[in-house]
C-alpha positions as CSV (number, residue, x, y, z in Angstrom):
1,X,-35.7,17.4,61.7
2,X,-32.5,18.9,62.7
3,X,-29.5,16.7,62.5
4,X,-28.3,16.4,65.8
5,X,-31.6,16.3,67.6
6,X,-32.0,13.4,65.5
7,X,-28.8,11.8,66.7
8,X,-29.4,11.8,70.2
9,X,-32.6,9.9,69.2
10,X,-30.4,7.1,67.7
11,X,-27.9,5.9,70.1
12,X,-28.9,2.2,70.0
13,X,-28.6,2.2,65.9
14,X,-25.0,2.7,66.1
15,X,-23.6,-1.0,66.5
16,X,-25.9,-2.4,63.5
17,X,-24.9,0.6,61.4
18,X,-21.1,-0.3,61.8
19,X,-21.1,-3.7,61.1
20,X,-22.9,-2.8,58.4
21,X,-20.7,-0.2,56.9
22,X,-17.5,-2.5,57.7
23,X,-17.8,-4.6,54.5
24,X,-18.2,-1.9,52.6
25,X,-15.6,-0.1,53.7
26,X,-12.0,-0.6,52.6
27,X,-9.4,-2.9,54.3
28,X,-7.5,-0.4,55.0
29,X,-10.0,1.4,57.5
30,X,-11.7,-1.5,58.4
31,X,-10.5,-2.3,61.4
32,X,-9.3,1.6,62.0
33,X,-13.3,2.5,61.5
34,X,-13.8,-0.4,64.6
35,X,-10.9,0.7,66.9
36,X,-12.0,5.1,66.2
37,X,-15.2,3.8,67.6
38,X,-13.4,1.9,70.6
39,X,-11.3,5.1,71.5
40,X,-14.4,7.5,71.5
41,X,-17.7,5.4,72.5
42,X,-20.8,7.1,73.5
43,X,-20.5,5.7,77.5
44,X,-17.5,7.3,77.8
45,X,-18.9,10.9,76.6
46,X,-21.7,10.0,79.0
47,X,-20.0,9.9,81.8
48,X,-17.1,12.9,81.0
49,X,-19.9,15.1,79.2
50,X,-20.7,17.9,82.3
51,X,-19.4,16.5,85.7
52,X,-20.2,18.8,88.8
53,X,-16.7,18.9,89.6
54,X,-14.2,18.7,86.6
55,X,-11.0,17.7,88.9
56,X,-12.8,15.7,91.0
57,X,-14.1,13.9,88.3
58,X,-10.8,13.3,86.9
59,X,-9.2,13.1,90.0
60,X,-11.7,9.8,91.2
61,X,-11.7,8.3,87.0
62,X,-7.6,8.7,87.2
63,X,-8.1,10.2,84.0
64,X,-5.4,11.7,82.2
65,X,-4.7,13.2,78.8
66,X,-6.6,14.5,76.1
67,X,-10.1,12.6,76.8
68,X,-12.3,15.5,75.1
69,X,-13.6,14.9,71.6
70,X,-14.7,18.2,71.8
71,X,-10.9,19.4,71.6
72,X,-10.5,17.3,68.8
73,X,-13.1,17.3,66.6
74,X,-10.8,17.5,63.0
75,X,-8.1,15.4,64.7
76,X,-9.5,12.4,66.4
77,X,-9.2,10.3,63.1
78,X,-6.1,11.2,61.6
79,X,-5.1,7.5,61.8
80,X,-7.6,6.6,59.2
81,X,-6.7,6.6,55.6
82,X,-10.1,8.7,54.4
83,X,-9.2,11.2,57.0
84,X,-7.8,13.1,53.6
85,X,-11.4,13.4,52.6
86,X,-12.1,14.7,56.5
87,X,-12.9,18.4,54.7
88,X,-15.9,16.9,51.9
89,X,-17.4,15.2,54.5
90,X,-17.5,17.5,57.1
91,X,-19.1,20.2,54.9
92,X,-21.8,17.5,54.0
93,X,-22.5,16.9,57.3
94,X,-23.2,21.2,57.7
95,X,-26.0,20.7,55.8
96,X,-27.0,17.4,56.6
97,X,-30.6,17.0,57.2
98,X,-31.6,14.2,60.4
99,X,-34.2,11.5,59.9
100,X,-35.3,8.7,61.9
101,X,-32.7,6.0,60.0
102,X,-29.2,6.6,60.7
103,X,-27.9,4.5,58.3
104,X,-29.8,6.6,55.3
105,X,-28.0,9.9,57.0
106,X,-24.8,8.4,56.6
107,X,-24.6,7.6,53.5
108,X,-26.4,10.5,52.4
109,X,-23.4,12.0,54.1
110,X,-20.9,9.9,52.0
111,X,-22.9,10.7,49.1
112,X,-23.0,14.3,49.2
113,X,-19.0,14.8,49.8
114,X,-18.2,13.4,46.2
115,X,-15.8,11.0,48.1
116,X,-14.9,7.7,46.8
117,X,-17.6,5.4,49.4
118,X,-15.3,2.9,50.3
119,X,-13.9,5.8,52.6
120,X,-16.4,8.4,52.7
121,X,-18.6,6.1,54.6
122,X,-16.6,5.1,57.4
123,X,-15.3,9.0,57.8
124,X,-19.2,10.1,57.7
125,X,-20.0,7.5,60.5
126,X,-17.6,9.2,62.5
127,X,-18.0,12.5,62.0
128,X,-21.7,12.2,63.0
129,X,-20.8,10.9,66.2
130,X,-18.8,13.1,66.2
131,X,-21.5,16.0,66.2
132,X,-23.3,13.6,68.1
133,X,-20.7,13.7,71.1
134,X,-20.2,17.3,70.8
135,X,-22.8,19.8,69.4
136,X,-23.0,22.5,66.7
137,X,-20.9,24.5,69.9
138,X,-18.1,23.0,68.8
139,X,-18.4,21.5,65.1
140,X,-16.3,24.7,63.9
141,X,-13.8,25.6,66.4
142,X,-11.1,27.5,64.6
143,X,-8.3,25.9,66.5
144,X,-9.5,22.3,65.6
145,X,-9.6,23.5,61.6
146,X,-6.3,24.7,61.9
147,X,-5.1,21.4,63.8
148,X,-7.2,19.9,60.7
149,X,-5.5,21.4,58.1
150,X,-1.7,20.7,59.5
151,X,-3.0,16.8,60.0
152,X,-4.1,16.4,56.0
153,X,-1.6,17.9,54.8
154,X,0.7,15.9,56.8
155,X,-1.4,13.1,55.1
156,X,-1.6,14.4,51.7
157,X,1.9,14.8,51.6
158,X,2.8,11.0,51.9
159,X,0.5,10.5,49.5
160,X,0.5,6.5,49.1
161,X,-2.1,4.2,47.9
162,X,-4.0,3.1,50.3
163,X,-3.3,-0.6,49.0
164,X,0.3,0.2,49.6
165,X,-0.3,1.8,53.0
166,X,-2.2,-1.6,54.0
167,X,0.9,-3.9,52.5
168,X,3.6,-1.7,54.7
169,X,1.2,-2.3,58.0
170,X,3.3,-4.7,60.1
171,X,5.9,-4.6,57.8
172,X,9.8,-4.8,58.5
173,X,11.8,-1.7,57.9
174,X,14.1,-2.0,54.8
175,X,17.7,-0.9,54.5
176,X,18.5,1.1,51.7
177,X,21.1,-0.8,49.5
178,X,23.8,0.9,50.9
179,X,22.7,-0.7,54.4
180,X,22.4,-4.0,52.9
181,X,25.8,-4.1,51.3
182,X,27.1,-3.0,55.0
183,X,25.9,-6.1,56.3
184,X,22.4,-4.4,57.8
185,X,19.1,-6.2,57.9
186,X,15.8,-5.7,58.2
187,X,14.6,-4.3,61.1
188,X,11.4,-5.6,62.8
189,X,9.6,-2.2,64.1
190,X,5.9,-1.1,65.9
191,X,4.5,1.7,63.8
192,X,3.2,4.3,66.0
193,X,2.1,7.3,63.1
194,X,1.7,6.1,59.8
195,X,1.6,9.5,58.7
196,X,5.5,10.0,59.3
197,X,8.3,8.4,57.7
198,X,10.2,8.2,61.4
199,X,6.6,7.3,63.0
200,X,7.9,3.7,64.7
201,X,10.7,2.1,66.8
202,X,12.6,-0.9,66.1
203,X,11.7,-4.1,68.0
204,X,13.4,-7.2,69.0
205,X,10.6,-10.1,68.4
206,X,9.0,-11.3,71.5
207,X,9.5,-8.1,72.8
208,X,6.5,-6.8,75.1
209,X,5.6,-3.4,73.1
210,X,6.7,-1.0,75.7
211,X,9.3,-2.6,76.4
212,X,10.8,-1.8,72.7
213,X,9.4,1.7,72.8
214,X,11.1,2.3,75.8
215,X,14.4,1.9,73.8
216,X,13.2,4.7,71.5
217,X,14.4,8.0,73.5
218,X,13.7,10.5,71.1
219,X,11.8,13.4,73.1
220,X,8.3,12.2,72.9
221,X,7.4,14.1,76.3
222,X,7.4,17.2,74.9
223,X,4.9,16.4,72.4
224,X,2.4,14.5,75.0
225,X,3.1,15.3,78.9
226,X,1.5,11.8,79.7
227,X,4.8,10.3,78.4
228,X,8.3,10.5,80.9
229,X,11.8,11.9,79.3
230,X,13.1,9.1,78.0
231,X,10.4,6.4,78.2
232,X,9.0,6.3,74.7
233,X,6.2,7.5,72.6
234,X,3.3,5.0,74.3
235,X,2.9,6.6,78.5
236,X,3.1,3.9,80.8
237,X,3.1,4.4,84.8
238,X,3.3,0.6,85.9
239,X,4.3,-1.8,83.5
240,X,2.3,-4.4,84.9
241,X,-1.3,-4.0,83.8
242,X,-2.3,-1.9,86.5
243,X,-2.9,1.2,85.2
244,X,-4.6,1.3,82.0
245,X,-2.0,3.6,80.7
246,X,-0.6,2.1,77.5
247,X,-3.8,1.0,76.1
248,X,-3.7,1.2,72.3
249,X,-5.2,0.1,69.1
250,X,-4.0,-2.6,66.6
251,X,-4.2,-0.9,63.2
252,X,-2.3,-4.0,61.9
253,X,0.0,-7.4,62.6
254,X,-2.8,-8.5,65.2
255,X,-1.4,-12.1,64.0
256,X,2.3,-11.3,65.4
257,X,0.8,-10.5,69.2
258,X,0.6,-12.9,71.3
259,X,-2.6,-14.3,72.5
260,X,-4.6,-11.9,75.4
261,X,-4.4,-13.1,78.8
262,X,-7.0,-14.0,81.2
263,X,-5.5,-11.2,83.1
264,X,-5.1,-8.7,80.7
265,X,-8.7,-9.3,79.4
266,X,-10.1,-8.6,83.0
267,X,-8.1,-5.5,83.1
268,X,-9.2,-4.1,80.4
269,X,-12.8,-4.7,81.3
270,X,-12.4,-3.0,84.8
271,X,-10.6,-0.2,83.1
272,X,-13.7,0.4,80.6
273,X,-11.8,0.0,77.3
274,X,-14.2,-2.7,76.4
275,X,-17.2,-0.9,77.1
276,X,-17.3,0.5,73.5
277,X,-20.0,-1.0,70.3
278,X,-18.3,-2.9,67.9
279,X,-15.5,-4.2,69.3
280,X,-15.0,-8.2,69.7
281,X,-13.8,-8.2,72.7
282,X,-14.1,-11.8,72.9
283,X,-11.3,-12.2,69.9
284,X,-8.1,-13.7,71.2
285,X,-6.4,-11.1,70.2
286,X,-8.4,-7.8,70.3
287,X,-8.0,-4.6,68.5
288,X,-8.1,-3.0,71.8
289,X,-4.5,-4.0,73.7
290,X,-2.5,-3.0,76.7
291,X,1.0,-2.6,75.6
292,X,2.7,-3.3,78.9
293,X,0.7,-7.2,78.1
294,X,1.2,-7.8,74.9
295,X,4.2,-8.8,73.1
296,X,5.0,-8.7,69.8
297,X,7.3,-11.1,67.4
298,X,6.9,-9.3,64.4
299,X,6.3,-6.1,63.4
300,X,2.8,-4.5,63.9
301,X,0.5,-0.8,63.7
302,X,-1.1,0.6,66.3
303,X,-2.6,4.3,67.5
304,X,-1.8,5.4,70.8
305,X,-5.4,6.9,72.5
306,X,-5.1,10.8,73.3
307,X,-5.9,9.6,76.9
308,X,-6.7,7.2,79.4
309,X,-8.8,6.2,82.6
310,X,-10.4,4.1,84.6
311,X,-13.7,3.8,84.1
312,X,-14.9,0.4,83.9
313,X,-18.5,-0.8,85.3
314,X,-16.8,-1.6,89.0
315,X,-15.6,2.4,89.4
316,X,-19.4,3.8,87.8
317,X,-21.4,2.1,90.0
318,X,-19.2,2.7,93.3
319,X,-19.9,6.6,92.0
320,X,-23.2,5.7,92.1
321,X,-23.3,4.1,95.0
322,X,-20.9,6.2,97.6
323,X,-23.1,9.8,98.3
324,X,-19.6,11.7,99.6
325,X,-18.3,11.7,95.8
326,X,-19.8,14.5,94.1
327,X,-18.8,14.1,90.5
């Protein structure tokens, strides 16, 4: 059977197959594996797949940003420590064949790329949703390899264990002995791109996360036009849970957030970021935050989604409901 005809025949197998593959994964992209899945799930692709009217439909979701996977398909997952094995396990997945088990293809998947399988796994469960979300159409864009290639070696370059890259999650940042004998300490700080040594931004504890990436006023707008001159590397429009802007995912230092609100879990149901499989949404403190909501009194990870909308069960079924929206 061809593989991605048998995908789209397995949509309901997806939340057994990643609780399955989580303990089997390791620690490092556990929880990334969970949140990849919470950034890209298959309601969303539903819905954004092939409206009638592409500005409407953005226009009436509020959607912003980069919400296609198709535009990312060697990108998405850069966050995840196996992404450095992203080329093995795509070229498996070429000559994949489908079946009727998904869990079989993936780790026939994982097998076939020669990867280590504590991160092949989780990297083959993503790229076939991937495929799954996009098509053959787009499985070999030239601009996504070439986006790839600049990502891993980005990666590669850094090159730590990914023991060490775990311990440095939600870790303080260190002065160098110099510093120290100046009288500096260390420096509480919100990773934002573990694949760059100046990838976070200091934070006073207790801080709301935007709040200290607000102080940060390095030029993030010119790398992602959802972000204002001067406000930071996570876009925000409101501040105040409204929006569904500054949604983000907690790669690590969920223990130094504080505890989600009634209010902010409500919001994040009516903005659809808890629609996804996997997720425990019911967790006092999610992997799935809004950063306007959540403070922080010690340092933490997270990965800023490409996008955001609002898209939660309340907006789809007044779409469904009112005939003079043509989506």
């Amino acid at each position: 059977m061809n593989l991605f005809d048998s995908l789209q025949q397995q949509d309901g197998q997806w939340p057994d197959v990643i609780r399955q593959l989580l303990p089997r994964t390791h620690a490092v992209d556990r929880d990334a594996l969970r949140i990849w899945f919470g950034l890209w799930p298959l309601p969303w692709h539903a819905l954004a797949q092939n409206p009638a009217s592409r500005p409407q439909f953005e226009k009436f979701y509020q959607v912003n940003g980069a919400y296609r996977l198709l535009d990312q398909v060697d990108t998405s997952h850069e966050f995840l420590y196996g992404h450095r094995y992203w080329a093995v396990v795509k070229a498996a997945i070429g000559t994949a064949r489908g079946g009727t088990d998904l869990r079989e293809t993936v780790e026939a998947v994982a097998q076939a790329s020669q990867a280590p399988a504590e991160f092949s796994l989780a990297m083959a469960a993503i790229g076939l949703m991937t495929l799954r979300q996009t098509g053959w159409d787009g499985w070999e864009s030239p601009a996504n390899a070439e986006a790839a290639k600049a990502v891993t070696n980005r990666v590669t370059a850094r090159g730590h264990p990914a023991d060490q890259v775990l311990r440095s999650r939600a870790s303080d940042f260190a002065p160098s002995l110099g510093e120290r004998l100046r009288g500096k300490r260390s420096t509480p700080r919100v990773i934002c791109e573990e694949q760059t040594a100046d990838g976070w931004f200091p934070l006073i504890p207790s801080q709301h996360i935007t709040t200290a990436a607000e102080l940060d006023k390095r030029p993030h707008h010119l790398r992602d036009p959802r972000c204002y001159e001067g406000m930071g590397i996570i876009p925000v429009d409101c501040r105040s849970g409204a929006c569904g802007t500054c949604w983000v995912g907690v790669l690590g230092g969920q223990e130094k957030l504080s505890e989600i609100t009634p209010f902010e879990r409500q919001r994040m149901d009516y903005f659809g970021y808890f629609d996804a499989p996997g997720l425990d949404t019911e967790s006092s403190r999610p992997l799935l935050r809004l950063a306007c909501q959540a403070q922080a009194f010690g340092s933490v990870s997270i990965v800023i989604p490409p996008w955001n909308a609002v898209w939660g069960r309340s907006r789809r079924e007044r779409a469904g409901e009112d005939a003079t929206i043509t989506l």
